[in-house]
C-alpha positions as CSV (number, residue, x, y, z in Angstrom):
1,X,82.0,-50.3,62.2
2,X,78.1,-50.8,62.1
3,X,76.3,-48.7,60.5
4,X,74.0,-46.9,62.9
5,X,71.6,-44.9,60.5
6,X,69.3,-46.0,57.6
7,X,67.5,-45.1,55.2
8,X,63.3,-46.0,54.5
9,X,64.5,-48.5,52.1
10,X,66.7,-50.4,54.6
11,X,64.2,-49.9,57.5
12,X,61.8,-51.6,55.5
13,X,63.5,-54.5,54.6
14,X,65.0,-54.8,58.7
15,X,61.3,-54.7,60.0
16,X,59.5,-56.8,56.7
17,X,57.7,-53.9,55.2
18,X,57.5,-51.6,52.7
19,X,59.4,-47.9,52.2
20,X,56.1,-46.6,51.8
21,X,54.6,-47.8,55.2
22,X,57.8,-46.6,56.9
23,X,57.0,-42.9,55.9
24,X,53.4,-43.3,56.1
25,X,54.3,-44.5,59.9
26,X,56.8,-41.6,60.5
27,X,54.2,-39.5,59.6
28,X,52.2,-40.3,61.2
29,X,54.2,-40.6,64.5
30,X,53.7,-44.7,65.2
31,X,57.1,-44.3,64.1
32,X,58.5,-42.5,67.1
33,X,60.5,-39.1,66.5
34,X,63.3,-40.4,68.7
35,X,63.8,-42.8,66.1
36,X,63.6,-40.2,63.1
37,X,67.2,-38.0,62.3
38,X,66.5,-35.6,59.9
39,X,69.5,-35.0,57.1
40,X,68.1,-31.8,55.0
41,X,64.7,-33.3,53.6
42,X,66.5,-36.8,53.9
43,X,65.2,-39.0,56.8
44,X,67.0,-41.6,58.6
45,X,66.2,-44.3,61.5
46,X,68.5,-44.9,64.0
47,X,68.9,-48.3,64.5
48,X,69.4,-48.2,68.1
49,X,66.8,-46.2,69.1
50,X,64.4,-48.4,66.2
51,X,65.2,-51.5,67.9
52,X,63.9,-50.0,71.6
53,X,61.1,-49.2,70.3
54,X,60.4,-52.5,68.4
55,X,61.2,-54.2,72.0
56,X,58.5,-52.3,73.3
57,X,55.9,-52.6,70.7
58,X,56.6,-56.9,71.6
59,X,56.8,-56.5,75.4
60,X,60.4,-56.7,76.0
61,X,61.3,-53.4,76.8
């Protein structure tokens, strides 16, 4: 089974950046909130809904 949610370190690493640009970005909503699960005061990305919107951001959405 894949695993479907990650965590700020992991994002980073898929999309070649750090974990502090990933919060920064979630922050400051470029991440979008679809993409954002909230686990207490953990947050995690959904991978699906992450790779939408990094098709979108290139123009193959």
């Amino acid at each position: 089974m894949e695993k479907r949610l990650l965590t700020a370190q992991e994002l980073a690493q898929y999309i070649g950046s750090t974990k502090g640009t990933v919060y920064t970005w979630s922050c400051t909503r470029k991440i979008p909130p679809a993409c954002i699960v909230h686990l207490g005061r953990a947050l995690r990305f959904d991978i699906i809904q992450v790779n939408k919107w990094l098709a979108a951001q290139s123009g193959r959405a």
